[in-house]
C-alpha positions as YAML, in Angstrom:
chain: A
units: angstrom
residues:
- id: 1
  name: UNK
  ca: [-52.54, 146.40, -13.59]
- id: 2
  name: UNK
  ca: [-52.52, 144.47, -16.33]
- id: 3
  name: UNK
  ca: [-50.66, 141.52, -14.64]
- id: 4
  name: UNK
  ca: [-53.62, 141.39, -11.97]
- id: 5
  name: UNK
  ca: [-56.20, 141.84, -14.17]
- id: 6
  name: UNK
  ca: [-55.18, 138.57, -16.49]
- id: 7
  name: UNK
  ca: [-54.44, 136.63, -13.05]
- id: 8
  name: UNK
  ca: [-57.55, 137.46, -11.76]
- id: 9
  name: UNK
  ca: [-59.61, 136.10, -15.24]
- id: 10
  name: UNK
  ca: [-57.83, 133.29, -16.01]
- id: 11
  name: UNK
  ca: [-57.31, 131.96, -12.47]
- id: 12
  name: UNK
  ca: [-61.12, 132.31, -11.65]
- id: 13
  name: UNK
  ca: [-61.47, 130.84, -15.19]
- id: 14
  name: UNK
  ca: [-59.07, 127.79, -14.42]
- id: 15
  name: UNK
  ca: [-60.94, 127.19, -10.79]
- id: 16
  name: UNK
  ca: [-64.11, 127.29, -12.58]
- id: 17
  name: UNK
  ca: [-63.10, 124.32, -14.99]
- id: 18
  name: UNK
  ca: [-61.43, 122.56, -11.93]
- id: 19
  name: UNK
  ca: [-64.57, 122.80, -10.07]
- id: 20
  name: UNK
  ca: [-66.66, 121.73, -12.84]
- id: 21
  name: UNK
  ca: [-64.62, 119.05, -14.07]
- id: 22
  name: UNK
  ca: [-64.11, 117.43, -10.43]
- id: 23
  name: UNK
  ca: [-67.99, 117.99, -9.88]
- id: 24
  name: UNK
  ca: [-69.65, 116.13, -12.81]
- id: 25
  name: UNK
  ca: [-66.59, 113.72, -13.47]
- id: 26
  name: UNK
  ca: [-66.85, 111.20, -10.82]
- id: 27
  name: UNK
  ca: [-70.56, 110.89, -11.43]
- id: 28
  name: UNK
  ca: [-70.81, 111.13, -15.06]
- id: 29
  name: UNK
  ca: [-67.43, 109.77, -16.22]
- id: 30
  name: UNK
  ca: [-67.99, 112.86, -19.33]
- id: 31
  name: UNK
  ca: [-68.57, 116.79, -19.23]
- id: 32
  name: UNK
  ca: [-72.32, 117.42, -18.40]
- id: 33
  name: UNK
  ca: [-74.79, 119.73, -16.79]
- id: 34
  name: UNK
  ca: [-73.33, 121.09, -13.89]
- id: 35
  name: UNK
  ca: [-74.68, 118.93, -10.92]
- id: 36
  name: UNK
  ca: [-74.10, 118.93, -7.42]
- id: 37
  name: UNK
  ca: [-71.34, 117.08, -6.18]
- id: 38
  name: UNK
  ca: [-73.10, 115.85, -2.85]
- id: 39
  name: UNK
  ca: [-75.96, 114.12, -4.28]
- id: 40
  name: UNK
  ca: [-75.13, 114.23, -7.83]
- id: 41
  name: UNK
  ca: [-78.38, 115.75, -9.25]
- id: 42
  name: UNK
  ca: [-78.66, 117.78, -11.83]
- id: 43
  name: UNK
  ca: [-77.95, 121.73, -11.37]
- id: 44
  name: UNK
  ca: [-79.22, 124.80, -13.08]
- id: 45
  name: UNK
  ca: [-76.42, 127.04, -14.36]
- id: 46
  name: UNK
  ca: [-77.11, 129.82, -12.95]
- id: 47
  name: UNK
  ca: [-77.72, 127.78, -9.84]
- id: 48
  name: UNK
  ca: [-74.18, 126.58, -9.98]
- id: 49
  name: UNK
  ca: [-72.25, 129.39, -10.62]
- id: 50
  name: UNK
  ca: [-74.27, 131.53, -8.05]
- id: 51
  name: UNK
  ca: [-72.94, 129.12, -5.94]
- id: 52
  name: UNK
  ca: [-76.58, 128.53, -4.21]
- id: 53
  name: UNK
  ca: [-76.83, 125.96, -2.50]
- id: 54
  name: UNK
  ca: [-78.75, 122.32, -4.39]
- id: 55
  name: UNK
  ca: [-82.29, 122.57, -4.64]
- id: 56
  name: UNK
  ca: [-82.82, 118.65, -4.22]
- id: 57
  name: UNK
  ca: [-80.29, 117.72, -0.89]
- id: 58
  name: UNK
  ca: [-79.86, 121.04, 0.45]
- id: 59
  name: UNK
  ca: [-76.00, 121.10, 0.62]
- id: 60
  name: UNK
  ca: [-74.24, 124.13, 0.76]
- id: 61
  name: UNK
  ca: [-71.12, 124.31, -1.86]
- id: 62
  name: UNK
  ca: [-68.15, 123.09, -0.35]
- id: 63
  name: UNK
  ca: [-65.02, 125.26, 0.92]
- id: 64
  name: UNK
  ca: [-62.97, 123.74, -1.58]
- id: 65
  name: UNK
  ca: [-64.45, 126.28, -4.64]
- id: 66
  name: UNK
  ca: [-63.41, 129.38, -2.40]
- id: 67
  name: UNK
  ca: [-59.65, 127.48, -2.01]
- id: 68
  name: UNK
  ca: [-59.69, 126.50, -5.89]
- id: 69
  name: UNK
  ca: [-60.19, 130.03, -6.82]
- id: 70
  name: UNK
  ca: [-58.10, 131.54, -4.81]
- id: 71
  name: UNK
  ca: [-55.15, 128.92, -5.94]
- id: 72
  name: UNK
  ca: [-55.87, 129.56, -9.49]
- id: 73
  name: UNK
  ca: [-55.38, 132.71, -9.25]
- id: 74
  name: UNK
  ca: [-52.30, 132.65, -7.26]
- id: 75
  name: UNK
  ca: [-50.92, 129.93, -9.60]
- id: 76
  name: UNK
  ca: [-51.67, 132.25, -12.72]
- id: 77
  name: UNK
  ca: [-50.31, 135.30, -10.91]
- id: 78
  name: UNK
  ca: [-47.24, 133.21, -10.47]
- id: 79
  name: UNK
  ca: [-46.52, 131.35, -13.62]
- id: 80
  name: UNK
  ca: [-45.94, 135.37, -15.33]
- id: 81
  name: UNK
  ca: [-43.93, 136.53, -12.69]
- id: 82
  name: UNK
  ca: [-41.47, 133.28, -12.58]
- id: 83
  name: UNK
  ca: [-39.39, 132.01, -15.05]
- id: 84
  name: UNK
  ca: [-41.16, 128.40, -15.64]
- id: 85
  name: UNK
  ca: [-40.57, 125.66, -18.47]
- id: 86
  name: UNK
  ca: [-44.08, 126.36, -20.38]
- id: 87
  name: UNK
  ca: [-45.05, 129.78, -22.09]
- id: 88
  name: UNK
  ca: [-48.05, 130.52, -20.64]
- id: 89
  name: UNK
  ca: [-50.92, 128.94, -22.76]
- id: 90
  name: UNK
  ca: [-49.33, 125.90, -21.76]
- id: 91
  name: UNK
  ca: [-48.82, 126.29, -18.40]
- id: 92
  name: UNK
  ca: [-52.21, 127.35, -17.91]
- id: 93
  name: UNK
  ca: [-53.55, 124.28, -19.74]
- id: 94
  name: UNK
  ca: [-50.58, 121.68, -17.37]
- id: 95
  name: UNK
  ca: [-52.48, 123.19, -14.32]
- id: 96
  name: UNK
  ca: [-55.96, 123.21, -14.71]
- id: 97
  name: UNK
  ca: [-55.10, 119.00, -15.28]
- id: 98
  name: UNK
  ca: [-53.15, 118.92, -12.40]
- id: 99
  name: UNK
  ca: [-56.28, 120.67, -10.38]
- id: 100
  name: UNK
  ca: [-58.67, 118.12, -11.55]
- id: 101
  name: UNK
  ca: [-56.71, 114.97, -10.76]
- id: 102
  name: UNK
  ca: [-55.82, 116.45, -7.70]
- id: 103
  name: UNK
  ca: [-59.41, 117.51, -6.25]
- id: 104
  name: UNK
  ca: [-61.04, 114.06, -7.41]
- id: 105
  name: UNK
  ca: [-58.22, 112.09, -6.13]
- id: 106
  name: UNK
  ca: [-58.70, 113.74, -2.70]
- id: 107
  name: UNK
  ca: [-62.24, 114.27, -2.45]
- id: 108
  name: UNK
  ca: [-63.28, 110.22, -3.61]
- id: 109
  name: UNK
  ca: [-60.02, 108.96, -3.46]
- id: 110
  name: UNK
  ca: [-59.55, 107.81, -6.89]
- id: 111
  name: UNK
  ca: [-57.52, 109.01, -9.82]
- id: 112
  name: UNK
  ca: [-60.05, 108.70, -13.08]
- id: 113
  name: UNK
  ca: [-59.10, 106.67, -16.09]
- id: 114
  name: UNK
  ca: [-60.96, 109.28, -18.13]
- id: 115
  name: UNK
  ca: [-58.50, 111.89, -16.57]
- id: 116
  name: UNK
  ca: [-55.61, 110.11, -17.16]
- id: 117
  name: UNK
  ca: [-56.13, 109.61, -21.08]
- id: 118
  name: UNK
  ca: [-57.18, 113.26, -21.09]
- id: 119
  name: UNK
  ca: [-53.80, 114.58, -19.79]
- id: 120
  name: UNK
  ca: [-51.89, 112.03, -21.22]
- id: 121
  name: UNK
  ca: [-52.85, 113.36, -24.71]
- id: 122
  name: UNK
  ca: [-51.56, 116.87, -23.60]
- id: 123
  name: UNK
  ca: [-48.48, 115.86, -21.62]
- id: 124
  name: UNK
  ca: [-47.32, 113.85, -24.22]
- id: 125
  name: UNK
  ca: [-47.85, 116.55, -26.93]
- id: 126
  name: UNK
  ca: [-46.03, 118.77, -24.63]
- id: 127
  name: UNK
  ca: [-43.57, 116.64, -23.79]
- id: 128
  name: UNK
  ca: [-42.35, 115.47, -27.54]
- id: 129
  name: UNK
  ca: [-42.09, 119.42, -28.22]
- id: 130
  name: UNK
  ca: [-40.22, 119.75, -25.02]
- id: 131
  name: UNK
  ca: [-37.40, 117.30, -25.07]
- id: 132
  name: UNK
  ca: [-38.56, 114.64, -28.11]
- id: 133
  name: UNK
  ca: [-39.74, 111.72, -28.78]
- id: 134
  name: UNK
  ca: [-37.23, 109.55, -27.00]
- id: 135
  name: UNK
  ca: [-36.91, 111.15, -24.24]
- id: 136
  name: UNK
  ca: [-40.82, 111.52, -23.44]
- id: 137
  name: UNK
  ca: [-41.48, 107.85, -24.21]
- id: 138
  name: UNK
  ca: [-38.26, 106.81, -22.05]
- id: 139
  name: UNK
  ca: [-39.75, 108.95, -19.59]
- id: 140
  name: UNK
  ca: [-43.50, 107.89, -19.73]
- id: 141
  name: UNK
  ca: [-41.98, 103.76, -19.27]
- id: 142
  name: UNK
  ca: [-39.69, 104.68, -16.50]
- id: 143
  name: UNK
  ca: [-42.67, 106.53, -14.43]
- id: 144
  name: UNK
  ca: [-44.92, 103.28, -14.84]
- id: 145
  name: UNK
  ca: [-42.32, 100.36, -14.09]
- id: 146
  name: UNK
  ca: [-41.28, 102.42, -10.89]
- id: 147
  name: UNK
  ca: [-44.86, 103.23, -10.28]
- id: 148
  name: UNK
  ca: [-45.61, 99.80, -11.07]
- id: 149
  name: UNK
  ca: [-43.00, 98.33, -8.72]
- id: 150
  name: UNK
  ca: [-44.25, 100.40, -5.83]
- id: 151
  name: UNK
  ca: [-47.81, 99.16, -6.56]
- id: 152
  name: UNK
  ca: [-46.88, 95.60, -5.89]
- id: 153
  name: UNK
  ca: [-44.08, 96.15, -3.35]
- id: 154
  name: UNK
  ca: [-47.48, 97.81, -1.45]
- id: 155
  name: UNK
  ca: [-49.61, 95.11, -1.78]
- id: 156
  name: UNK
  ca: [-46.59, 92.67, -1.08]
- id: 157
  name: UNK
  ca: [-46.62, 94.42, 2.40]
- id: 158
  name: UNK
  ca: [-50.30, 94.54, 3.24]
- id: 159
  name: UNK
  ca: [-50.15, 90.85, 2.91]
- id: 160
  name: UNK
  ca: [-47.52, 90.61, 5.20]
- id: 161
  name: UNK
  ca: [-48.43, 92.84, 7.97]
- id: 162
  name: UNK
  ca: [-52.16, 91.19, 7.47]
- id: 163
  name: UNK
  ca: [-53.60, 94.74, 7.35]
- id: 164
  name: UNK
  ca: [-56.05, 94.36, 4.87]
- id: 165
  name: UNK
  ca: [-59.56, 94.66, 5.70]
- id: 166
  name: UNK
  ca: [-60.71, 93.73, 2.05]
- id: 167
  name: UNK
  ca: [-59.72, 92.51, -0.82]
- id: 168
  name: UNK
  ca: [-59.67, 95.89, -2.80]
- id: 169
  name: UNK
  ca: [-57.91, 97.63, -0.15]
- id: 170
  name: UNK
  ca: [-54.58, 98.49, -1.36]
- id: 171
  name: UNK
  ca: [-51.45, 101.11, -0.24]
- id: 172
  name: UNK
  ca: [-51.51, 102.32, -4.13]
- id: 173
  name: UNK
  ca: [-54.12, 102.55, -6.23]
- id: 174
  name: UNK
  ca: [-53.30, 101.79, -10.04]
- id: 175
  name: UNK
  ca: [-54.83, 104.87, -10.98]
- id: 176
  name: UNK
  ca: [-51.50, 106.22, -9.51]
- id: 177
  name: UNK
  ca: [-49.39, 104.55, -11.73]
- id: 178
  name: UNK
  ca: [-51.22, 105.66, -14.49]
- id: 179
  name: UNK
  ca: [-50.83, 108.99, -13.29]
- id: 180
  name: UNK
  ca: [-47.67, 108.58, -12.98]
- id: 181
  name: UNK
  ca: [-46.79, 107.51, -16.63]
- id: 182
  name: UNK
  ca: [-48.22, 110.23, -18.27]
- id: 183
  name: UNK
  ca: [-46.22, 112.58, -15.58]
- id: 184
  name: UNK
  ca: [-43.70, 110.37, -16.62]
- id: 185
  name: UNK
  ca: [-44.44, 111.57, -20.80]
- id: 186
  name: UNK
  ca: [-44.45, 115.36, -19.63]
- id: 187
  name: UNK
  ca: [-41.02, 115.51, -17.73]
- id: 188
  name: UNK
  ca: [-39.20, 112.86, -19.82]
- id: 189
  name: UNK
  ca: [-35.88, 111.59, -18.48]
- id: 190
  name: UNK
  ca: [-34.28, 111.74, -16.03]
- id: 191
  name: UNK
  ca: [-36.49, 114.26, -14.69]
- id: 192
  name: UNK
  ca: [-39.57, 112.18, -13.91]
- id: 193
  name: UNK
  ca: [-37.24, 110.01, -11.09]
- id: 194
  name: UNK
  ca: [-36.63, 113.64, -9.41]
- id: 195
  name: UNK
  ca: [-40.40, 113.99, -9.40]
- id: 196
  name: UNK
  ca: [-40.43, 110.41, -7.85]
- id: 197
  name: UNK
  ca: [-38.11, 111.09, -4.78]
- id: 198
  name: UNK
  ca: [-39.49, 114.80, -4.29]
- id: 199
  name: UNK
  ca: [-43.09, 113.29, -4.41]
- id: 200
  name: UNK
  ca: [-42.05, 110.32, -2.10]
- id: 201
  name: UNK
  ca: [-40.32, 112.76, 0.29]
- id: 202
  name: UNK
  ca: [-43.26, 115.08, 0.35]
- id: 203
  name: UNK
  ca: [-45.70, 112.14, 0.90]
- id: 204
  name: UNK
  ca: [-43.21, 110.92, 4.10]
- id: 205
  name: UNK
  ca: [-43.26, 114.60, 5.84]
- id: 206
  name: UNK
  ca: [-47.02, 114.52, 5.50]
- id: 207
  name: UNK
  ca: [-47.61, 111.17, 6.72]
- id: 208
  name: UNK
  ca: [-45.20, 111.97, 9.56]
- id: 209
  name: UNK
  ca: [-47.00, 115.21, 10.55]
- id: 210
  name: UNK
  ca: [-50.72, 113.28, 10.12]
- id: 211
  name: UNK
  ca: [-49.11, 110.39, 12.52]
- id: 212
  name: UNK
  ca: [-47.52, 113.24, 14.99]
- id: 213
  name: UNK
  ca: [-51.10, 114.60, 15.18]
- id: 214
  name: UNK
  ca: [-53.25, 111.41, 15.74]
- id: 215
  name: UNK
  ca: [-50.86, 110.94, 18.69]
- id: 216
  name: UNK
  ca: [-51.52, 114.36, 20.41]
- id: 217
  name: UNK
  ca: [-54.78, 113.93, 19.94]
- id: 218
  name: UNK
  ca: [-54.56, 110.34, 21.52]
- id: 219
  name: UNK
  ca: [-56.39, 109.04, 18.17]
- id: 220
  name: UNK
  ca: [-53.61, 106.78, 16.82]
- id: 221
  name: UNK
  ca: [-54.38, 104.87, 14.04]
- id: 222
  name: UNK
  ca: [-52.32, 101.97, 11.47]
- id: 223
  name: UNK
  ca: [-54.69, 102.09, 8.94]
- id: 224
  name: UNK
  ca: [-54.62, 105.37, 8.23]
- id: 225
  name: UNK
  ca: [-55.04, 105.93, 3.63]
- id: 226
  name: UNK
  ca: [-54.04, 109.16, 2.43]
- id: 227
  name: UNK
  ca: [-54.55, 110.29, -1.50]
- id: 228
  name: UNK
  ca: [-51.10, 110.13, -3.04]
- id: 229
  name: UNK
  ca: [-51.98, 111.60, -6.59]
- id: 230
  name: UNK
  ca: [-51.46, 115.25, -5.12]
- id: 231
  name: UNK
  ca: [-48.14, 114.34, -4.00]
- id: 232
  name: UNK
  ca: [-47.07, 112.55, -7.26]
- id: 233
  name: UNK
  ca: [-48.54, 116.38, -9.01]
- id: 234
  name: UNK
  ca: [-46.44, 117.89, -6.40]
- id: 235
  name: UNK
  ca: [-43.36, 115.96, -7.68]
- id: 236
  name: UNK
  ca: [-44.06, 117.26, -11.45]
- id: 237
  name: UNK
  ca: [-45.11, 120.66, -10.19]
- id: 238
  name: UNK
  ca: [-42.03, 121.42, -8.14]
- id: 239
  name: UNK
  ca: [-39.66, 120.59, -11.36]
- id: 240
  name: UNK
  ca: [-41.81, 122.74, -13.78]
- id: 241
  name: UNK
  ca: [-43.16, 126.11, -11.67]
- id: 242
  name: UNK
  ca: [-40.67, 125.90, -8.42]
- id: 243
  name: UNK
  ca: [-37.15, 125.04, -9.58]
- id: 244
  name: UNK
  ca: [-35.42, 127.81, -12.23]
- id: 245
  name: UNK
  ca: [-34.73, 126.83, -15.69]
...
């Protein structure tokens, strides 16, 4: 009972943060008032967790706190019953960063500098205590000169397939290889490339499935941009909650 109990509070505890976090983030750029994340005006607490719907636009909350929840709690359920990498404490802290990155990066398609010096203070903590200092730093620089190299190997082929439609449009964002250097810092070497090719393989199979779709549905598109911070999380995640020790 206990087990359930302690899954149940600190997985609706986590969710709440994520929620939070992803909510006032993108607008703010800093923890504030809890405001809604349609029109971005402020919220009243009680308003917010209530989960009423905003007094100024009108907009119901969106599915995603229902899904976030019930994650959380799965993931918290999980990380006691399976022999992970991180005690608990830590696990629980490695998750709720992963959740925010992850719902910002696919909800407005953008992986916040503010969220990447956040976690990178953490992973790298974590990851000097884990494996030391060399191997974290060796690990944080291999995770942004591959990162780095996909970046520009991306925008090498926009140019020539002539697919751009703007300037900024790019097939990786540099948020992502930010992300992926302070992934990089928390798995440390040589870890952080098996994060690479499981993220890059994960990416592939969904891309394929999206592409496999649009052609059923006769709605075939090349320009198709999908957020690939959750798969580069994916990567990390698979190596520390997935894979036994």
């Amino acid at each position: 009972m206990l087990l359930y109990l302690k899954s149940i509070f600190f997985g609706l505890l986590g969710a709440l943060l994520v929620n939070y976090l992803a909510d006032c983030l993108p607008h703010k750029r800093r923890p504030s008032m809890p405001i809604c994340n349609h029109c971005g005006k402020r919220l009243s607490i009680v308003r917010y967790l209530a989960l009423r719907q905003c007094g100024h636009c009108g907009q119901r909350r969106r599915l995603r706190y229902g899904l976030v929840a019930l994650g959380g709690v799965g993931l918290v359920y999980w990380i006691q019953v399976y022999p992970v990498r991180l005690d608990f404490w830590l696990s629980w802290l490695v998750l709720v960063v992963f959740g925010v990155i992850t719902v910002i990066d696919i909800e407005y398609r953008v992986v916040l500098f503010e969220t990447v010096i956040a976690g990178g203070v953490v992973f790298l903590a974590i990851g000097v205590a884990r494996h030391g200092v060399l191997s974290t730093l060796l690990g944080g620089s291999v995770g942004f000169l591959s990162m780095f190299g996909l970046y520009w190997l991306g925008k090498l082929l926009l140019k020539v397939r002539k697919r751009a439609s703007s300037p900024g449009e790019e097939a990786l964002g540099f948020g992502d290889v930010n992300l992926f250097t302070i992934l990089g810092l928390l798995l440390g070497m040589p870890a952080v490339l098996v994060a690479l090719w499981i993220a890059i393989a994960a990416a592939g199979v969904f891309s394929g499935g999206v592409v496999v779709r649009m052609w059923l549905s006769r709605n075939y598109r090349t320009d198709m941009a999908i957020p690939y911070a959750p798969f580069l999380i994916f990567g990390a995640f698979a190596l520390l909650y997935l894979v036994r020790p």
